[in-house]
N, C-alpha and C positions, 0 to 999 in steps of 0.2 A: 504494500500500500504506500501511494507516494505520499501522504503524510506523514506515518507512521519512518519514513528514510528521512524527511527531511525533519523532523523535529531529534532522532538517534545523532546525525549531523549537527544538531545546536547543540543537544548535549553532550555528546562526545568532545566536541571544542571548547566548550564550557569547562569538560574536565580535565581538560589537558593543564589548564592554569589555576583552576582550584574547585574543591567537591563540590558537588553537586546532591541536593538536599532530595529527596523525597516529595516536597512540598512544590519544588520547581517544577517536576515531571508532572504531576496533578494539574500546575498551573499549565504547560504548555498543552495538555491534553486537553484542557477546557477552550484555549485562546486560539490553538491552530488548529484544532480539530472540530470547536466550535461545539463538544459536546456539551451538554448540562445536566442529564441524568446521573444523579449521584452514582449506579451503580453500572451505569454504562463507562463513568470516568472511573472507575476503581478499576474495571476490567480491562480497560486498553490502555488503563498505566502498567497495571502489572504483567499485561503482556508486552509493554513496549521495556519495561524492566528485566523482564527476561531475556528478553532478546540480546540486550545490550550486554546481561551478563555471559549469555551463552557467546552470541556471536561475534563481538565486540570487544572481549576483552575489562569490558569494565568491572568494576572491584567492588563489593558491598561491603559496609562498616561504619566506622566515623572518625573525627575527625582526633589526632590527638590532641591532648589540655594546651599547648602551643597554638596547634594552628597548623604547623608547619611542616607535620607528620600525619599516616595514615593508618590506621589500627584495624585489618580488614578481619570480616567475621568468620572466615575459613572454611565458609559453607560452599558444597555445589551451586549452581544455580539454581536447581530446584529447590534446594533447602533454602537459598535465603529468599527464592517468590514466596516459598509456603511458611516464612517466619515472620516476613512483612506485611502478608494476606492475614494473617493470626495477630500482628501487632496493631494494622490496622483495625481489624474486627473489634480488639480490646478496648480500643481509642474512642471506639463508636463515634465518629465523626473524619472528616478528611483530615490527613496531619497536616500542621502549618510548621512554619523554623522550626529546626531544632528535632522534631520530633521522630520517631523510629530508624533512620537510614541513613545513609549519604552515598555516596557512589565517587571513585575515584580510577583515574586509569595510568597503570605502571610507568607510560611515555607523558608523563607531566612536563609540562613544559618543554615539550619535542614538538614543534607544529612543523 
């Protein structure tokens, strides 16, 4: 789906220079995909999450107490769609900053 390429493209560039929150992915799935069904946006974030983890190389975790390092969660990609599907579940609501994940990719700062 050309949406779904071109929004992995923001965020892959985004993570090349610093994480990328959980909250952002929500936000770009509602703004470039124009969805608004709350559980329509949960499912083609966390498909568009997986993908990135599987195909893409991107990294699930957070950030460390600096800033300036990454503390990833060591999971498959399965394990961490179905720990962030669980943690949003928990949240009962979409996460904003800060909350559940962040995403980072090994070529930081390599464009």
């Amino acid at each position: 789906m050309k949406e779904h390429e071109d929004v992995m493209a923001a965020i892959l560039d985004e993570a090349r220079d610093d994480h990328v929150g959980l909250w952002q992915i929500v936000r770009a799935v509602r703004e470039d995909h124009g969805i608004r069904d709350r559980e329509e946006v949960r499912r083609v974030t966390l498909e568009l999450v997986g993908a990135l983890l599987r195909d893409r190389g991107v990294v699930a975790g957070r950030p460390s107490l600096d800033w300036r390092g990454f503390i990833p969660w060591g999971l498959s990609p399965e394990e961490a769609v179905r720990r962030i599907d669980e943690e949003w579940t928990a949240l009962g609501r979409e996460p904003n900053l800060w909350e559940i994940v962040w995403f980072d990719t090994p070529t930081k700062g390599k464009r």
